[in-house]
ZAMARGU-4260 file (C-alpha; in steps of 0.2 Angstrom, whole numbers, plus 5000, padded with zeros to 4 digits):
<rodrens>
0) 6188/6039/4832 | 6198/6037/4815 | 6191/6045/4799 | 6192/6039/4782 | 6195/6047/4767
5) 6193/6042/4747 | 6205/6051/4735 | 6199/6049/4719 | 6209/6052/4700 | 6224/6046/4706
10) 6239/6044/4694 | 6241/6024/4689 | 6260/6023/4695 | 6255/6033/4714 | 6260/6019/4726
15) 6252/6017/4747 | 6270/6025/4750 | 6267/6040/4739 | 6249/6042/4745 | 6256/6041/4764
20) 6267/6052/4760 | 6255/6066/4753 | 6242/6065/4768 | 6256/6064/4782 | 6259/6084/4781
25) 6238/6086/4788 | 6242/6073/4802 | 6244/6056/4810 | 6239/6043/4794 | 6233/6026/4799
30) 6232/6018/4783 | 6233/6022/4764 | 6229/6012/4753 | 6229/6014/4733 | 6217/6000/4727
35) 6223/5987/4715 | 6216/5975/4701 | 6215/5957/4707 | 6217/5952/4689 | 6232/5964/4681
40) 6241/5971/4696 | 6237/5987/4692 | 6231/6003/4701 | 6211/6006/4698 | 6216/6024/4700
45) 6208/6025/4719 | 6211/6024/4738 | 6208/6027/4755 | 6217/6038/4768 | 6212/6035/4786
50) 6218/6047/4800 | 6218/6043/4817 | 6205/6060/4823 | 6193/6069/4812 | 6202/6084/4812
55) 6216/6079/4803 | 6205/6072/4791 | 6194/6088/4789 | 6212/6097/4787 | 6217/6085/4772
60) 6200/6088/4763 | 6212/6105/4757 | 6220/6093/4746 | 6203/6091/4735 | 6205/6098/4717
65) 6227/6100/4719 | 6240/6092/4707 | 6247/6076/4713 | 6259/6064/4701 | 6251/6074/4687
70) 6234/6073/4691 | 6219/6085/4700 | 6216/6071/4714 | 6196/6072/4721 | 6196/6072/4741
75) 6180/6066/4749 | 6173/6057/4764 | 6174/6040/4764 | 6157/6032/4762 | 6151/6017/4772
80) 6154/6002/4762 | 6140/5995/4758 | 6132/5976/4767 | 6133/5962/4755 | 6116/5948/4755
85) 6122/5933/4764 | 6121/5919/4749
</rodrens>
């Protein structure tokens, strides 16, 4: 079972790469994914980190509160996104 993870207060030039790059050392990483404004390009200072078992993502949680690109990035389980009404 994969786990996902949001990383929060993330520095506006951190790319997926760089993101990738910082989880890797607690595991196996699926994905990363900084999020990016449809309209300017531009980071919206957020992302999601999925691992391929829970324990890795556990592990990563370490990572909560530390410096990364200039920046104390917030670790946190990854909420359900929420259903959207049918229109």
């Amino acid at each position: 079972m994969a786990k996902k993870l949001f990383v929060g207060n993330l520095s506006y030039t951190m790319t997926d790469a760089d993101l990738m790059q910082i989880f890797s050392a607690y595991g196996k990483v699926i994905s990363a994914n900084v999020v990016i404004d449809k309209f300017n390009q531009r980071s919206k200072g957020f992302g999601f980190v999925e691992f391929e078992t829970e324990d890795e993502a556990k592990a990563a949680l370490a990572l909560d509160g530390t410096d990364q690109g200039g920046r104390n990035i917030a670790v946190k389980e990854a909420l359900p996104r929420p259903e959207r009404p049918q229109a």
